[in-house]
Backbone as JSON Lines, residues from 0, in Angstrom:
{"i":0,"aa":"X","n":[134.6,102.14,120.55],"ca":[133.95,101.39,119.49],"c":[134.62,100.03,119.32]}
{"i":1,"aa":"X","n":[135.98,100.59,119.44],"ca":[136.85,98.7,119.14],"c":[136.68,98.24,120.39]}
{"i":2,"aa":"X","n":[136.21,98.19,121.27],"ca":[136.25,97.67,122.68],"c":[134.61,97.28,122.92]}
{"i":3,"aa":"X","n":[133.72,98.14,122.5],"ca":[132.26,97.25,122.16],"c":[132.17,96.12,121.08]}
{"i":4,"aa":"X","n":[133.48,96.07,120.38],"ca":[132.82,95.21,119.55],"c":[133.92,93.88,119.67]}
{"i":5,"aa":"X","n":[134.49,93.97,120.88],"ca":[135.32,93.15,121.18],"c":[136.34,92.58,120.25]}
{"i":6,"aa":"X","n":[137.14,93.36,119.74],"ca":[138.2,92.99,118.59],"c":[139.16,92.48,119.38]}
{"i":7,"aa":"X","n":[139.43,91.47,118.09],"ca":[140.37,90.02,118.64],"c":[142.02,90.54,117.1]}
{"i":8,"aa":"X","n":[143.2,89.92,118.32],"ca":[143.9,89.67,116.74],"c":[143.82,88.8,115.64]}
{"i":9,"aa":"X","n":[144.43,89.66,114.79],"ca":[143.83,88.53,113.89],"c":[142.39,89.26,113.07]}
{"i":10,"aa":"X","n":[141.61,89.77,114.03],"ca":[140.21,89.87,113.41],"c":[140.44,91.39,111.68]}
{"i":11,"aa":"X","n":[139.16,91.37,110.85],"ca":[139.53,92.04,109.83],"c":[138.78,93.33,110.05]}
{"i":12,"aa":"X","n":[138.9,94.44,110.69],"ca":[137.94,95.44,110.8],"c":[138.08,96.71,109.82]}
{"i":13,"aa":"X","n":[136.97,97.07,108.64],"ca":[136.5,97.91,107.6],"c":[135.99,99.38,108.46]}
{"i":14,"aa":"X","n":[136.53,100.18,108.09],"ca":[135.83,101.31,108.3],"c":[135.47,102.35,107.24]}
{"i":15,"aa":"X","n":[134.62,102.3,107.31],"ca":[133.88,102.7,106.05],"c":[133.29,104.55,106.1]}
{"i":16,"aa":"X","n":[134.81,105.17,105.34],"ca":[134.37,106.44,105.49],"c":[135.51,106.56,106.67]}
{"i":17,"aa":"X","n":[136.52,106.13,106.16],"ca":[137.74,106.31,107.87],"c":[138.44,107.42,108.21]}
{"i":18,"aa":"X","n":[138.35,108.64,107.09],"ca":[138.81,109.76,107.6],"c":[140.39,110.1,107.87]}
{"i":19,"aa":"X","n":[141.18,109.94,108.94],"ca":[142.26,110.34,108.87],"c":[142.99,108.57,109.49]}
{"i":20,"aa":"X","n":[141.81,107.96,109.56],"ca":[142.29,106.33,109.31],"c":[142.18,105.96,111.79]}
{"i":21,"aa":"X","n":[142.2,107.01,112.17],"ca":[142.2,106.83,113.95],"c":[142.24,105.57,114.14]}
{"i":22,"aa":"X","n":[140.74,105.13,113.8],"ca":[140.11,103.78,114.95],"c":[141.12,102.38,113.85]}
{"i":23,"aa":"X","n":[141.39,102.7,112.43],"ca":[141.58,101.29,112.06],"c":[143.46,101.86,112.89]}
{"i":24,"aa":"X","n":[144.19,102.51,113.17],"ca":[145.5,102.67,113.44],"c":[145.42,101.76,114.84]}
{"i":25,"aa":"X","n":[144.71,102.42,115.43],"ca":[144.22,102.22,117.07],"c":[144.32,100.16,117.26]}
{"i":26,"aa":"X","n":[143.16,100.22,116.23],"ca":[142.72,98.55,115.89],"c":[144.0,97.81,115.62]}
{"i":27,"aa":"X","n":[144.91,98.08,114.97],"ca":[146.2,97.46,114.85],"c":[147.08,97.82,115.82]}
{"i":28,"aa":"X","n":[147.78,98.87,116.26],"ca":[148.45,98.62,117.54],"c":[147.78,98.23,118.58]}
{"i":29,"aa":"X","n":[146.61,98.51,118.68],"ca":[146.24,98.06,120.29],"c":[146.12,96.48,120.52]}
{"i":30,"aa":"X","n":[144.65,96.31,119.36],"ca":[144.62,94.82,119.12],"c":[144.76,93.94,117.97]}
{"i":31,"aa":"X","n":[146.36,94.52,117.56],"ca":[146.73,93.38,116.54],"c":[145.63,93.15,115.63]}
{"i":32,"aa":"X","n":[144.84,93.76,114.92],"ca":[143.5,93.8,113.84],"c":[144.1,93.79,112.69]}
{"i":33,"aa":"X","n":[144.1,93.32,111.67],"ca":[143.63,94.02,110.41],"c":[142.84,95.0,110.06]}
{"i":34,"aa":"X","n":[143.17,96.63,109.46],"ca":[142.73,97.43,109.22],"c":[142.21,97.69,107.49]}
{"i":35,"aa":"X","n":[140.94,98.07,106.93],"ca":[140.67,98.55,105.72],"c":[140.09,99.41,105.72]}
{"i":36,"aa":"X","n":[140.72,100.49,105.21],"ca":[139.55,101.64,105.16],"c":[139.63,102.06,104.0]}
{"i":37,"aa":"X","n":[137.85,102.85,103.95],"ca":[137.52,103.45,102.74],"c":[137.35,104.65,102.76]}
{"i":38,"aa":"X","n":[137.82,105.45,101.76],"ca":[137.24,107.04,102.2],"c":[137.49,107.44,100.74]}
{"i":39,"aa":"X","n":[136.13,108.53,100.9],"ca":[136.37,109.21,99.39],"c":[137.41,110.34,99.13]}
{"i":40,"aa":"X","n":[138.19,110.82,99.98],"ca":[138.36,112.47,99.87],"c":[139.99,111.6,99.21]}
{"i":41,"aa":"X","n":[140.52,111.34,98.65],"ca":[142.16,111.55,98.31],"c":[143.07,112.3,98.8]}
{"i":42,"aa":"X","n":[142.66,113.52,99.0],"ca":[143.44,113.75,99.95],"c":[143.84,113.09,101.51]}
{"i":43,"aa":"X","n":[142.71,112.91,102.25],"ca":[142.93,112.19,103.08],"c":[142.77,110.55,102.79]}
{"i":44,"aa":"X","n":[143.2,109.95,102.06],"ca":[143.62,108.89,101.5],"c":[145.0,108.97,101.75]}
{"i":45,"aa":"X","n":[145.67,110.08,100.89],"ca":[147.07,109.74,100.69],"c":[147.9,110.21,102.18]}
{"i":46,"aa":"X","n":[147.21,111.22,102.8],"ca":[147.73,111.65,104.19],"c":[147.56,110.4,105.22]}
{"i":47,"aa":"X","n":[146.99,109.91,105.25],"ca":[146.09,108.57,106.65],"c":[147.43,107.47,105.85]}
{"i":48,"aa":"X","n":[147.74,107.18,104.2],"ca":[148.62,106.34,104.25],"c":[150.19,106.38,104.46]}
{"i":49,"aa":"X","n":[150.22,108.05,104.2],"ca":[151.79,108.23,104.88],"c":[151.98,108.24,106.39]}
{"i":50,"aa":"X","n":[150.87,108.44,106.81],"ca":[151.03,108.12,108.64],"c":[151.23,106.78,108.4]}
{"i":51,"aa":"X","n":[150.36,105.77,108.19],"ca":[150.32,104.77,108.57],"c":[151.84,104.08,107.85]}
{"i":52,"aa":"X","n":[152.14,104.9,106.72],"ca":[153.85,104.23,106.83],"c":[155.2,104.23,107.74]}
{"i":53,"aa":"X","n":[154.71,106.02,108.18],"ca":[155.64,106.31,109.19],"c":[155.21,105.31,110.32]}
{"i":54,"aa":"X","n":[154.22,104.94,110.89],"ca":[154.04,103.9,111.71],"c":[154.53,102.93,111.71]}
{"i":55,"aa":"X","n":[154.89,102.36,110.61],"ca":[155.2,101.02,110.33],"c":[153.7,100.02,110.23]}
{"i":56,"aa":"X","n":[153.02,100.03,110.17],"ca":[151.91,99.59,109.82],"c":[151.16,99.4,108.75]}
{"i":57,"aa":"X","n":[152.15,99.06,107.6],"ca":[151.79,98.74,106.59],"c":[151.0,97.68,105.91]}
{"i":58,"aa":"X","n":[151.52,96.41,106.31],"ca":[150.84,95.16,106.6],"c":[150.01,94.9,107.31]}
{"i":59,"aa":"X","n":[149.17,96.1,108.22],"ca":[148.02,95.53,109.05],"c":[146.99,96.4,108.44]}
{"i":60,"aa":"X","n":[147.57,97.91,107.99],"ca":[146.62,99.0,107.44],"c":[146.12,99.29,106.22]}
{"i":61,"aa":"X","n":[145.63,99.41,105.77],"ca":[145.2,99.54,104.44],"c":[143.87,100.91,103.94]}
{"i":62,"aa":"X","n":[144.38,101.72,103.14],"ca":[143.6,102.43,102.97],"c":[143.31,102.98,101.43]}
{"i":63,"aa":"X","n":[142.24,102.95,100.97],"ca":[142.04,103.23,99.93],"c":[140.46,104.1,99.36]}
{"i":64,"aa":"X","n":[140.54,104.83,98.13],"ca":[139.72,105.53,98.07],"c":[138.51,104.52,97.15]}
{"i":65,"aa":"X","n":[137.49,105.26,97.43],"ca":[136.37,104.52,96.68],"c":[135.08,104.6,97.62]}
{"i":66,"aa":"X","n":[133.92,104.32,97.19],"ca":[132.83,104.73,97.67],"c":[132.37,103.33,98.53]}
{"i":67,"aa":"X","n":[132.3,103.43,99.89],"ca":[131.37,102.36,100.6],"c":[130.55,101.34,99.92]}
{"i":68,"aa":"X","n":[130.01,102.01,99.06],"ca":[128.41,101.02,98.9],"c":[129.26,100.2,97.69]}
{"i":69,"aa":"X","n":[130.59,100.37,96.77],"ca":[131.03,99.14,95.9],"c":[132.31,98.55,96.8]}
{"i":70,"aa":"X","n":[132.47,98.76,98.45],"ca":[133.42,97.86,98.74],"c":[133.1,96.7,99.02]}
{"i":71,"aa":"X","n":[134.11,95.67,99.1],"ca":[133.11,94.17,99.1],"c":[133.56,93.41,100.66]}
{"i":72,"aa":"X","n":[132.95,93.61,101.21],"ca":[132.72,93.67,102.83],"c":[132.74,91.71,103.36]}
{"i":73,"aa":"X","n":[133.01,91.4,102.76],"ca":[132.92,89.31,102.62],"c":[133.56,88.95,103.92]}
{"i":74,"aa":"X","n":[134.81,89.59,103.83],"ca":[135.92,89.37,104.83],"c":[135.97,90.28,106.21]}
{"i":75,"aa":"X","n":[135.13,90.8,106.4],"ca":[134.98,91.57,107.17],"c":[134.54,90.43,108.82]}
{"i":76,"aa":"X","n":[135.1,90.94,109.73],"ca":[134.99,90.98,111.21],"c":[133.69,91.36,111.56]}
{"i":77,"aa":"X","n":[134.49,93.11,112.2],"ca":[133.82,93.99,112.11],"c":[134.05,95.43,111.4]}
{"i":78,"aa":"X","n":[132.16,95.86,111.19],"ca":[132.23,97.33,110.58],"c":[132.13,98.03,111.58]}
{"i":79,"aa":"X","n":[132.89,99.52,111.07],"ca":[132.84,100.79,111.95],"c":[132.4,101.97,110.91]}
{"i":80,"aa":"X","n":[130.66,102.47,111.68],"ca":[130.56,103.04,111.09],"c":[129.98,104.72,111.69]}
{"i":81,"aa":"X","n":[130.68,105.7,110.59],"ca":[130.24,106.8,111.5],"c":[129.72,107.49,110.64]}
{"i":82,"aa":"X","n":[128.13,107.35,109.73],"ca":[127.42,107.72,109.16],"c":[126.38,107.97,109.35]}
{"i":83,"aa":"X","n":[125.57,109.23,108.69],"ca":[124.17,109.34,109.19],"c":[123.34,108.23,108.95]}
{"i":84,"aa":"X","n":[122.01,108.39,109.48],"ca":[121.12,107.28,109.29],"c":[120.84,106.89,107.82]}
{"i":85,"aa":"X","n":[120.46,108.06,107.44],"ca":[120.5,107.92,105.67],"c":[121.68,107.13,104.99]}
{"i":86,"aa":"X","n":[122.52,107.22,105.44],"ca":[123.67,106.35,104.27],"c":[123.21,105.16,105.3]}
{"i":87,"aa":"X","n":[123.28,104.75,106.58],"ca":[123.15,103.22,107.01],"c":[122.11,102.8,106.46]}
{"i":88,"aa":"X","n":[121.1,103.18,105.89],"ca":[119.32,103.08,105.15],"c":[120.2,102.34,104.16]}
{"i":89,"aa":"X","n":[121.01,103.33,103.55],"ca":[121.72,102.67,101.87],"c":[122.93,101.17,101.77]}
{"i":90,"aa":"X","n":[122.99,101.46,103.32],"ca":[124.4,100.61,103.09],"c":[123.68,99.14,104.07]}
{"i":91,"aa":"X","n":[122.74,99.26,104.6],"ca":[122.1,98.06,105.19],"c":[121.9,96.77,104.48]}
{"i":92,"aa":"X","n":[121.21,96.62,103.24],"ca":[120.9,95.79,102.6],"c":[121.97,94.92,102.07]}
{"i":93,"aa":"X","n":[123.7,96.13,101.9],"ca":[124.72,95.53,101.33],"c":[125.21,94.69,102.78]}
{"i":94,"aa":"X","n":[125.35,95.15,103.58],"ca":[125.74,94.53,105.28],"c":[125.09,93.14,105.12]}
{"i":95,"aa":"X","n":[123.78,93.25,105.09],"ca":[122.66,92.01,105.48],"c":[123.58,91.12,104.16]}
{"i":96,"aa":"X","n":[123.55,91.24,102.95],"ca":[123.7,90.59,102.14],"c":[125.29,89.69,102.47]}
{"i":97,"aa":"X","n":[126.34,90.59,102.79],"ca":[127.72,90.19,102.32],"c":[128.54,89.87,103.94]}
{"i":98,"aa":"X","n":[128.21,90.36,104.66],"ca":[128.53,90.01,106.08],"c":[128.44,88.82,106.97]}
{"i":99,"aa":"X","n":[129.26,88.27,107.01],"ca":[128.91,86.86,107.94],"c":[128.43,86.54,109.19]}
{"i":100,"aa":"X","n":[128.06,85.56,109.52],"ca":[127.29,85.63,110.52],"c":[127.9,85.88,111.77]}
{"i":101,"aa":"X","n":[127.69,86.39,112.57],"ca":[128.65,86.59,114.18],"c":[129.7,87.83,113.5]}
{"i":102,"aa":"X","n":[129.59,88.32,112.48],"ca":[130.4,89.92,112.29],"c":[129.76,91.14,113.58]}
{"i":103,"aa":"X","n":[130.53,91.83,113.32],"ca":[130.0,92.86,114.48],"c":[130.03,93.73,113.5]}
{"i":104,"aa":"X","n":[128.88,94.99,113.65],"ca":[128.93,96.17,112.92],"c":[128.71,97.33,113.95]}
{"i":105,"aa":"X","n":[129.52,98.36,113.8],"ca":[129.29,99.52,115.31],"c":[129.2,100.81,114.68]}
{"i":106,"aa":"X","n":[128.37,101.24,115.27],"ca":[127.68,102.37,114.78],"c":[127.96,103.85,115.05]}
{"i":107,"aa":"X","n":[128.45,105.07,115.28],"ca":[128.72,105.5,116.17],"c":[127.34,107.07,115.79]}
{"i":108,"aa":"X","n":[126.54,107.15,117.32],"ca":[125.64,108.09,117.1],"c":[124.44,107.51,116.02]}
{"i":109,"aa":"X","n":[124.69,106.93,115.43],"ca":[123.59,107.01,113.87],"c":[123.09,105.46,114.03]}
{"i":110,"aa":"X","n":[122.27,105.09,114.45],"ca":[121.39,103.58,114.74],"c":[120.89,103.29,112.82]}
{"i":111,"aa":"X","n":[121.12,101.71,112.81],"ca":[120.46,101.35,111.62],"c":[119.48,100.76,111.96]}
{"i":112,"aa":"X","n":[118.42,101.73,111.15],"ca":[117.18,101.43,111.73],"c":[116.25,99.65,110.78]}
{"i":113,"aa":"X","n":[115.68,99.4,111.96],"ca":[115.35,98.04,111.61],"c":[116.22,97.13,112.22]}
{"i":114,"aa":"X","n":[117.11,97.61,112.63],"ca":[118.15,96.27,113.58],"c":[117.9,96.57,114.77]}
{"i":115,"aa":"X","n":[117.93,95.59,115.79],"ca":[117.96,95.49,117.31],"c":[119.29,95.49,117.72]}
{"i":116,"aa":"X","n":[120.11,96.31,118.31],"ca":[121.31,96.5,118.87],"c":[121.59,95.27,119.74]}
{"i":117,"aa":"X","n":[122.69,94.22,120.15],"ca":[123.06,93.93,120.81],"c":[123.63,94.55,121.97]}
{"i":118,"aa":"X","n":[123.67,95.95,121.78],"ca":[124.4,96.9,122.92],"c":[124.3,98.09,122.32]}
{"i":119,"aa":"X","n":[124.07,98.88,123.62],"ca":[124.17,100.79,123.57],"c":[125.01,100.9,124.19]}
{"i":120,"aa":"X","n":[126.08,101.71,124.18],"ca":[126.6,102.44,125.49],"c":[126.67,104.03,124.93]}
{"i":121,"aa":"X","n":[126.78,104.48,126.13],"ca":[126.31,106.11,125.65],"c":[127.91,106.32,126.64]}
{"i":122,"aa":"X","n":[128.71,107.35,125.87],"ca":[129.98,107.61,126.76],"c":[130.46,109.5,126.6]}
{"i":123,"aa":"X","n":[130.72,110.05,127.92],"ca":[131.08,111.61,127.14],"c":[132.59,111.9,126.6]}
{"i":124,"aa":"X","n":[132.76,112.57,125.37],"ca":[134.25,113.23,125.0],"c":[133.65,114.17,124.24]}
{"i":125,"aa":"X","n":[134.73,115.2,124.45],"ca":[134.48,116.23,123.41],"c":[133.32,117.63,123.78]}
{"i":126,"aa":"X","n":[132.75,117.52,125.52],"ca":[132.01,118.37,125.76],"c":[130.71,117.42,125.31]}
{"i":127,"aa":"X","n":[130.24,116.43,124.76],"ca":[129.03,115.91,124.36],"c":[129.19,114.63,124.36]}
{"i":128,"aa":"X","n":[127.56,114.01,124.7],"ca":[127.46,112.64,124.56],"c":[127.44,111.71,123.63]}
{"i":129,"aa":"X","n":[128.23,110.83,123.24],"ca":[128.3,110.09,122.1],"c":[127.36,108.87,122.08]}
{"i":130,"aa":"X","n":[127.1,108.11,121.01],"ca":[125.97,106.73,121.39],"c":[126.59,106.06,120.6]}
{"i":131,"aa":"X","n":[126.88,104.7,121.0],"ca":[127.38,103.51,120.5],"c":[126.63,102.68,120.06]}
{"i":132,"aa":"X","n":[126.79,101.94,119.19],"ca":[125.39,101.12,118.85],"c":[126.32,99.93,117.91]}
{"i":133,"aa":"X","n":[125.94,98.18,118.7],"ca":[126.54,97.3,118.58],"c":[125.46,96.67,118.15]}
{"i":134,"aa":"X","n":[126.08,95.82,116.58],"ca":[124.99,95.04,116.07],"c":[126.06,93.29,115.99]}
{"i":135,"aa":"X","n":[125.23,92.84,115.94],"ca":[125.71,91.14,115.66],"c":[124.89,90.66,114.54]}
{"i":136,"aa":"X","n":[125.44,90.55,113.34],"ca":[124.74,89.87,111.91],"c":[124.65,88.57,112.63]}
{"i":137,"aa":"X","n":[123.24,87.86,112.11],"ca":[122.46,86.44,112.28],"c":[123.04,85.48,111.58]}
{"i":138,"aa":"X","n":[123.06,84.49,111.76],"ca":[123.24,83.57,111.07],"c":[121.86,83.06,110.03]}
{"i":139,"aa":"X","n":[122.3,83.19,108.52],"ca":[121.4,82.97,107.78],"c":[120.66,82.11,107.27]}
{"i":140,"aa":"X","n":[119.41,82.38,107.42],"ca":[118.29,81.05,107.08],"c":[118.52,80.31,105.66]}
């Protein structure tokens, strides 16, 4: 996903719904990123931020609880997202609105429908095929 969406250092990548925090950890050691993630569960809030202390990755990682649809996405790079279609339905309009132009948003499995992908790649792990889905926000009229 960080490699379709070509992350640069430096760049600010949100993952929305990050779980045990993987791809934003990955995003900072590999390519020097800025990491934010959101996730509702607190528990895995407070677990994803004691890894990421034992890492030393404090200053690149960031994780906090709260619901997707009130984070404020301005500064954002790119999104990573691994939600059904139904929440991308909900969370589209906030993307279109607050996202800058040339952001990348990546999808994983779950297409937002009404956008034209800049890129698919379909790749196997896990015994099954996964689908990637790379969007590029427009520059606005």
């Amino acid at each position: 996903m960080l490699d379709l969406a070509e992350v640069k250092p430096g760049d600010v990548v949100f993952d929305l719904g990050c779980g045990d925090g993987r791809v934003l950890i990955t995003a900072a050691q590999r390519y020097k990123a800025k990491g934010i993630g959101i996730e509702l569960s607190s528990n895995l809030v407070r677990m994803t931020n004691d890894h990421v202390r034992r890492l030393n990755l404090e200053q690149q990682v960031k994780i906090t609880q709260g619901s997707l649809l009130d984070t404020d996405l301005q500064q954002a790079d790119v999104v990573i997202l691994y939600l059904d279609t139904g929440a991308n339905d909900m969370l589209k309009p906030k993307l279109e609105k607050q996202l800058k132009p040339g952001a990348r948003v990546v999808s994983h499995d779950f297409e937002v429908r009404g956008w034209k992908p800049a890129k698919v790649e379909k790749m196997k792990a896990y015994n099954r095929t996964h689908t990637i889905f790379l969007y590029l926000m427009p520059v606005k009229k």
